[in-house]
PASEBA-1860 file (N, C-alpha, C; in nm, 3 decimals):
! residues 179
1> XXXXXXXX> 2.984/21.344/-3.408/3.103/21.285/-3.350/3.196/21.251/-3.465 ~ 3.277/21.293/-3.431/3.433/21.239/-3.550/3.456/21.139/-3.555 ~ 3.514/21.079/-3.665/3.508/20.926/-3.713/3.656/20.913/-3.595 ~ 3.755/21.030/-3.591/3.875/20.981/-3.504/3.851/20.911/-3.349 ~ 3.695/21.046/-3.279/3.668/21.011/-3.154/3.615/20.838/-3.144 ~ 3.558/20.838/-3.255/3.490/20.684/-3.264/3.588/20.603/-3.267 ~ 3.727/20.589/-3.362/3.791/20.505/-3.364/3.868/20.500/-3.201 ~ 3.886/20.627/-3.146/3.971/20.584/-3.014/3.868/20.561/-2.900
9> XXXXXXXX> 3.705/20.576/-2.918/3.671/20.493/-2.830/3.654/20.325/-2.832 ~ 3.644/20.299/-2.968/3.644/20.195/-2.997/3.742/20.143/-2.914 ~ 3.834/20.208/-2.958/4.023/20.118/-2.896/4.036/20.153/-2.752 ~ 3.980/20.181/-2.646/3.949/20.187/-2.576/3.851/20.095/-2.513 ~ 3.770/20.080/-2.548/3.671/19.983/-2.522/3.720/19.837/-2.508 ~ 3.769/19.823/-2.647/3.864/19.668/-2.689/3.972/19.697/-2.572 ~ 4.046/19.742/-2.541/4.127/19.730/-2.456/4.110/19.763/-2.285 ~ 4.002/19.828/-2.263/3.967/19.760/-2.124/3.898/19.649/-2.111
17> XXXXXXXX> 3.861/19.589/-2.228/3.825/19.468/-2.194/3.860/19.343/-2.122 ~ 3.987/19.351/-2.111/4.060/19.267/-1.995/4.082/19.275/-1.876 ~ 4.061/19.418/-1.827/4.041/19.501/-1.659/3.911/19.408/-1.667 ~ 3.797/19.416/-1.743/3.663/19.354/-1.680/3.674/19.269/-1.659 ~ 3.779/19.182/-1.699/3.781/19.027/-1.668/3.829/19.005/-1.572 ~ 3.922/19.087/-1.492/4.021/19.064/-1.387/3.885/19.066/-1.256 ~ 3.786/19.122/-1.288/3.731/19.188/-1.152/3.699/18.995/-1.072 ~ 3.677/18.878/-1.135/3.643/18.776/-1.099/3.775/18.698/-1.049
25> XXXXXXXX> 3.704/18.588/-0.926/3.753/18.559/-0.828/3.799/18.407/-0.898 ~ 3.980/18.409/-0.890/4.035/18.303/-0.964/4.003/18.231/-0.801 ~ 4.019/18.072/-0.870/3.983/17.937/-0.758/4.104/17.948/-0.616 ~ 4.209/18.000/-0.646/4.291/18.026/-0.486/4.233/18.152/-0.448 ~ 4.198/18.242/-0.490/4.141/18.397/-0.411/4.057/18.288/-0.325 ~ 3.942/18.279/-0.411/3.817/18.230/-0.402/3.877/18.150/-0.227 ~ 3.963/18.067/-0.188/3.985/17.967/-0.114/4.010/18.085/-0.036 ~ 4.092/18.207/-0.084/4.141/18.283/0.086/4.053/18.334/0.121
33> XXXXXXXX> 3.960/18.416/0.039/3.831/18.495/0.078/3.775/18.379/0.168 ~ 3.792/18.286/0.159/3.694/18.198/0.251/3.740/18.124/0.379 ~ 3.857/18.136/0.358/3.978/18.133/0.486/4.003/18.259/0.562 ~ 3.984/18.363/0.529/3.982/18.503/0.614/3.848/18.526/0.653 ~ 3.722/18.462/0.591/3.605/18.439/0.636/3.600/18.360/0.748 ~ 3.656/18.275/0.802/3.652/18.160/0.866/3.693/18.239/1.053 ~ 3.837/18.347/0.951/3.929/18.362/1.108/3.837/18.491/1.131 ~ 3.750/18.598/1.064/3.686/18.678/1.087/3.598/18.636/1.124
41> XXXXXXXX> 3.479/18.521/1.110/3.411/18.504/1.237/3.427/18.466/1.384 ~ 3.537/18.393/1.360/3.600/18.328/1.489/3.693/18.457/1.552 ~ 3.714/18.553/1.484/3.772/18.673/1.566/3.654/18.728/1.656 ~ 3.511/18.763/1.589/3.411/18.789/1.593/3.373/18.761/1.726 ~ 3.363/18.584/1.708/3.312/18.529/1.822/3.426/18.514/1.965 ~ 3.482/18.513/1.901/3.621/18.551/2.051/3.543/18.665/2.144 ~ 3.562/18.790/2.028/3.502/18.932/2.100/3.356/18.911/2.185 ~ 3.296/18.865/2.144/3.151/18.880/2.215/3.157/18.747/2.288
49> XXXXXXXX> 3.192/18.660/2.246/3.209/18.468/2.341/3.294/18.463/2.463 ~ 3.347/18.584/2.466/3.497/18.554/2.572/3.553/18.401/2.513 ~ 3.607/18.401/2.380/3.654/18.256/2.335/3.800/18.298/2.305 ~ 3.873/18.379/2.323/3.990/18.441/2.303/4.105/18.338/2.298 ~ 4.097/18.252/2.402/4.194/18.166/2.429/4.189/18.081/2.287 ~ 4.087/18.001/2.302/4.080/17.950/2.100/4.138/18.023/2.019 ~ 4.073/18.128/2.009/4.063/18.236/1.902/4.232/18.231/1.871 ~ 4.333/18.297/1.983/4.466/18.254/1.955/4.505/18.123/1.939
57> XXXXXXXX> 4.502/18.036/2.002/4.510/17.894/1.935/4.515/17.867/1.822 ~ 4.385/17.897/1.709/4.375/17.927/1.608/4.437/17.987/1.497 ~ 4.474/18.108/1.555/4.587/18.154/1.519/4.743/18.104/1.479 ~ 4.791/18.037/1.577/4.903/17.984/1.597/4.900/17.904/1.482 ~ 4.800/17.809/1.553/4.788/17.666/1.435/4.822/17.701/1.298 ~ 4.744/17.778/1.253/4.687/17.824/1.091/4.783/17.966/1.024 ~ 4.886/17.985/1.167/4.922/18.095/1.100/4.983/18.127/0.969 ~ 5.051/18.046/0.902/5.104/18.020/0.762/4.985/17.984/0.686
65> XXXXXXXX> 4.882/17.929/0.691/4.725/17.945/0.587/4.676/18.103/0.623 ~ 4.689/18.132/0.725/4.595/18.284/0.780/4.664/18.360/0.666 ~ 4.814/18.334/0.699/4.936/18.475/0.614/4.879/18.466/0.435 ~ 4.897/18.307/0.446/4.888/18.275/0.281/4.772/18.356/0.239 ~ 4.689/18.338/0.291/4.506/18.362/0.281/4.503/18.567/0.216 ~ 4.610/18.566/0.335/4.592/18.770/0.367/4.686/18.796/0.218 ~ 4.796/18.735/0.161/4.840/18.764/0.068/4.753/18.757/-0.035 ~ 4.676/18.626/-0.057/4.618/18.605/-0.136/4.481/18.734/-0.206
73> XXXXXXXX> 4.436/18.779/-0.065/4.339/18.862/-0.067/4.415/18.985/-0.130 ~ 4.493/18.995/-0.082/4.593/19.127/-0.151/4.662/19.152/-0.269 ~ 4.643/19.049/-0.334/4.718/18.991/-0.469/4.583/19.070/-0.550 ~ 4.472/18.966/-0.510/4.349/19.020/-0.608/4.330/19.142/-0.594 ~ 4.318/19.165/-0.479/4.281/19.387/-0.490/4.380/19.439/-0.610 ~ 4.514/19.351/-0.514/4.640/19.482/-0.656/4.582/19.415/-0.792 ~ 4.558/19.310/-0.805/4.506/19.275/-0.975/4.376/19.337/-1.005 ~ 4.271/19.369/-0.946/4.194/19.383/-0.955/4.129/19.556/-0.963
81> XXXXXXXX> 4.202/19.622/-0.884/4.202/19.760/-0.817/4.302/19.839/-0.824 ~ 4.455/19.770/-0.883/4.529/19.820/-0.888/4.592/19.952/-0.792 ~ 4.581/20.087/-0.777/4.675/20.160/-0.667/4.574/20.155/-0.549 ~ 4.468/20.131/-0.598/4.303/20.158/-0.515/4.299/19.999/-0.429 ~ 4.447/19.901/-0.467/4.420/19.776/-0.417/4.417/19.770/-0.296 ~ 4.513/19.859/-0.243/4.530/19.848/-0.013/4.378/19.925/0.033 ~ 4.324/19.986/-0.065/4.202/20.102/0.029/4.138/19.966/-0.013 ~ 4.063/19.920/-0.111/3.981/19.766/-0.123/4.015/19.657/-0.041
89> XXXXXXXX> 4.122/19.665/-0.011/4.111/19.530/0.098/4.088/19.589/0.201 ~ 4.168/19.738/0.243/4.088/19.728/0.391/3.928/19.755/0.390 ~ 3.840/19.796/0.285/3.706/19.801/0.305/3.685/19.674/0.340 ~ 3.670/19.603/0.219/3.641/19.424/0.219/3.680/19.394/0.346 ~ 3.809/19.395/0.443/3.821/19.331/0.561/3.668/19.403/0.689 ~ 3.673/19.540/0.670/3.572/19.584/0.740/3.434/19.551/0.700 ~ 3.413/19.557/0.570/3.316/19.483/0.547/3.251/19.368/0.599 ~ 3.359/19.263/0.606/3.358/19.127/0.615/3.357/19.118/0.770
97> XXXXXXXX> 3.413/19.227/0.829/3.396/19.178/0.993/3.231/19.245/1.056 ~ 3.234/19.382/1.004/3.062/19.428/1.004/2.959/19.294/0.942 ~ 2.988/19.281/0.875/2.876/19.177/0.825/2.841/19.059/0.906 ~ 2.965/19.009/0.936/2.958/18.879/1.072/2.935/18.954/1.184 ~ 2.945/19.037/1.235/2.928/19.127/1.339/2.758/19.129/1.324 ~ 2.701/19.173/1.229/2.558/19.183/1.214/2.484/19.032/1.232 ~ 2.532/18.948/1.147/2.526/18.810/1.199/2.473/18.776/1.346 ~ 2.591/18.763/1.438/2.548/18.761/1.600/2.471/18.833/1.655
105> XXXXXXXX> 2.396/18.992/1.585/2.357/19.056/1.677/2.236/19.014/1.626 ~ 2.192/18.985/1.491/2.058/18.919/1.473/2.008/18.781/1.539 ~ 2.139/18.660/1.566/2.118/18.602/1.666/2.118/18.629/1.781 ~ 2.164/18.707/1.830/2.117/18.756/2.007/2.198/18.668/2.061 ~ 2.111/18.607/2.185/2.209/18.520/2.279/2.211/18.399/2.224 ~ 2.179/18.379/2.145/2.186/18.241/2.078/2.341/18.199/2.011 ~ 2.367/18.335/1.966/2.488/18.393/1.891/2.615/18.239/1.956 ~ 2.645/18.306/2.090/2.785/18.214/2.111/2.763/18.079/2.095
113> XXXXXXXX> 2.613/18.065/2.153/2.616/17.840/2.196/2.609/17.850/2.020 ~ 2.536/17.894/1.939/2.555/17.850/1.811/2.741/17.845/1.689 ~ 2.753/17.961/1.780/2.916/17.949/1.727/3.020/17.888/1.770 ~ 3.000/17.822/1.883/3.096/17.801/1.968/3.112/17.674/1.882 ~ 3.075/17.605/1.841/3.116/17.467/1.753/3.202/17.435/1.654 ~ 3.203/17.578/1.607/3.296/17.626/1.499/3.433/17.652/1.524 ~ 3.477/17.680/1.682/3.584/17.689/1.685/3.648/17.498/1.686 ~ 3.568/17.416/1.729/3.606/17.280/1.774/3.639/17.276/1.616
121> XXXXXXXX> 3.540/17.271/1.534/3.605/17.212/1.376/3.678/17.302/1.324 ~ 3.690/17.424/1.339/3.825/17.472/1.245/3.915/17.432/1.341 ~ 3.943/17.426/1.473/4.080/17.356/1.504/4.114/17.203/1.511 ~ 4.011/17.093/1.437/4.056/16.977/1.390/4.110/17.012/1.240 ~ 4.087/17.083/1.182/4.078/17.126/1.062/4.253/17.093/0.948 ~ 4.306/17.024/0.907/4.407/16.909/0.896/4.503/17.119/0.820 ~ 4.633/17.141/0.866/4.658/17.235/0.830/4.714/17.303/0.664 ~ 4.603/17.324/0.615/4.594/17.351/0.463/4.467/17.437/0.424
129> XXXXXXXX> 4.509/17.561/0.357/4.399/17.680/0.341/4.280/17.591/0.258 ~ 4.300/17.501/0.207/4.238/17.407/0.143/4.065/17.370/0.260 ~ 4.124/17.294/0.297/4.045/17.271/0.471/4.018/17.378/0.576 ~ 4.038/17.432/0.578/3.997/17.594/0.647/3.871/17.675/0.554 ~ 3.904/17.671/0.409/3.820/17.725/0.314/3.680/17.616/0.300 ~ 3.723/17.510/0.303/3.599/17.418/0.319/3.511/17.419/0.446 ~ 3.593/17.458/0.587/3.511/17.471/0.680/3.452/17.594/0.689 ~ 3.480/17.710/0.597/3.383/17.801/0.569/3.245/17.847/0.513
137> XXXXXXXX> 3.305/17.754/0.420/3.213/17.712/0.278/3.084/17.611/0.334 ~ 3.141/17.504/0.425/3.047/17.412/0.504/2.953/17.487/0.608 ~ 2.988/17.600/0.672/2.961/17.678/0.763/2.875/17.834/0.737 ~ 2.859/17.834/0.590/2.769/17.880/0.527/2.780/18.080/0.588 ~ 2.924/18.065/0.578/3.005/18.200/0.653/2.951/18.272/0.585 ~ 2.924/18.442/0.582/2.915/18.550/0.555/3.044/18.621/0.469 ~ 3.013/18.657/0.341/3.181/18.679/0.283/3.109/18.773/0.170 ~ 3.123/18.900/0.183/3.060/19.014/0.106/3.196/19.044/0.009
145> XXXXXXXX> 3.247/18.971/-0.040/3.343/19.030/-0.110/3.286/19.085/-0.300 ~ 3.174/19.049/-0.353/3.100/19.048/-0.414/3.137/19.032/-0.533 ~ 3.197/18.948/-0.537/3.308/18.931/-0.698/3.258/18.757/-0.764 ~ 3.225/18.739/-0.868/3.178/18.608/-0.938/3.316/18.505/-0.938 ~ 3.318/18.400/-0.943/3.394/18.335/-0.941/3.451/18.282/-1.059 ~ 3.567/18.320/-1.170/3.631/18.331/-1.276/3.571/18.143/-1.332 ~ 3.532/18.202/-1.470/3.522/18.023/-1.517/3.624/17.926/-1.507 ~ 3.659/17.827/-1.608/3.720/17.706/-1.576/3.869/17.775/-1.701
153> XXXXXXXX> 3.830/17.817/-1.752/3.913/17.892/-1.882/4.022/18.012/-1.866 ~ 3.940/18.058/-1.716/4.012/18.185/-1.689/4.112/18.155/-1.559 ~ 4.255/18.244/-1.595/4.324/18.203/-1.516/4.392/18.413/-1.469 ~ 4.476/18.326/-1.365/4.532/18.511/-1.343/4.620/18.547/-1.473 ~ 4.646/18.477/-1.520/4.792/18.492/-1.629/4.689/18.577/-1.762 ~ 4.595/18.494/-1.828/4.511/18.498/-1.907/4.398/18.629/-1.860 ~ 4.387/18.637/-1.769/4.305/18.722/-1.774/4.389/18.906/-1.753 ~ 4.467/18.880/-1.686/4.572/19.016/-1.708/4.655/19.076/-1.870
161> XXXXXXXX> 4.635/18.909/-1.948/4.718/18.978/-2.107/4.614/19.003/-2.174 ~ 4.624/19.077/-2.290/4.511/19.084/-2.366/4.478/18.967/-2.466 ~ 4.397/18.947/-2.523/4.331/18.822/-2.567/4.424/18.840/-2.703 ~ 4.450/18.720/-2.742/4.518/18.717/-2.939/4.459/18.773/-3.030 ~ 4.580/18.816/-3.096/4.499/18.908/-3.187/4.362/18.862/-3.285 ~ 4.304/18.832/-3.199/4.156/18.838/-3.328/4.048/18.959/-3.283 ~ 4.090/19.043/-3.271/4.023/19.192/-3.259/4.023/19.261/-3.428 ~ 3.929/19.337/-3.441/3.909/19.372/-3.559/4.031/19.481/-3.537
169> XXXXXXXX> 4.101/19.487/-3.648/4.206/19.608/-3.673/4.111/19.781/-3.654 ~ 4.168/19.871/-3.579/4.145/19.975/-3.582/4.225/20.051/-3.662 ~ 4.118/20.128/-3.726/4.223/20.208/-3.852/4.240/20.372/-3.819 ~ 4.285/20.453/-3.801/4.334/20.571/-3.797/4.235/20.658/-3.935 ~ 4.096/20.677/-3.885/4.028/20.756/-3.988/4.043/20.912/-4.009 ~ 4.077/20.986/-4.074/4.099/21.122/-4.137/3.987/21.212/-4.163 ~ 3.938/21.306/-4.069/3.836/21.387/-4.063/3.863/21.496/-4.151 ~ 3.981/21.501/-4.227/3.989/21.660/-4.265/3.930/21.582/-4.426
177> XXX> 3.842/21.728/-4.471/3.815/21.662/-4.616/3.897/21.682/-4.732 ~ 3.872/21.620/-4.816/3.971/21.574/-4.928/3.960/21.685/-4.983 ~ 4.071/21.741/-5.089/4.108/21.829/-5.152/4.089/21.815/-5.281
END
């Protein structure tokens, strides 16, 4: 291998290093993934509960957290997935509704009387994606989005630039031999 191929995988390497960082879930994703978790089971349980009437209720109430939530989810794909970001969210949304979908059918008929409680507390639920994401999180929802949750250090800003320069300099090495 040529010392050139080495130096441009090197520089390559060093510089996707910041795509790997993006793949983790900053603390507002983190809140919508778990707020679109919330209205995807309760869509869920509408369908099989005949709970529809809630189900829109729900809707109404939350619709400015629901919207916030769906942007939010869409923000991370495009950061995350970039042109591949609209085909990733709609998997993740199908994902996320198959998965709760599998949910009820492993409970059986137990499925609605056990869900049906969930619609009473997400619609006390005080209106803030904040409190919607907690009644998810409390509710021990199903959310396959499979992404780690970014440390205390990492932010969207920081994790999209590349890190300061303390990378070792790459030098432009010369394969042809000396004369």
């Amino acid at each position: 291998m040529s010392s050139r191929f080495l130096a441009a995988g090197l520089a390559a390497a060093l510089f996707a290093a910041p795509a790997v960082a993006q793949t983790c879930v900053q603390p507002a994703e983190k809140a919508a993934f778990d707020v679109r978790a919330l209205q995807s089971q309760l869509m869920v349980a509408a369908l099989s509960c005949g709970q529809e009437d809630q189900y829109n209720t729900f809707v109404n109430r939350y619709k400015s957290e629901l919207g916030g939530a769906y942007r939010g989810i869409n923000a991370h794909y495009r950061r995350t997935a970039g042109a591949r970001g609209q085909s990733s969210l709609d998997g993740y949304i199908t994902q996320l509704a198959n998965a709760q979908s599998q949910d009820g059918i492993r409970q059986g008929s137990n499925f609605c009387r056990n869900v049906a409680p969930l619609f009473t507390v997400a619609l006390a639920a005080p209106a803030t994606s904040e409190a919607l994401a907690t009644v998810a999180v409390q509710n021990n929802l199903s959310n396959p989005h499979g992404r780690s949750e970014c440390g205390p250090s990492s932010t969207p800003a920081a994790a999209s630039r590349p890190a300061p320069e303390r990378r070792p300099a790459v030098r432009q090495v010369s394969t042809r031999p000396s004369r």
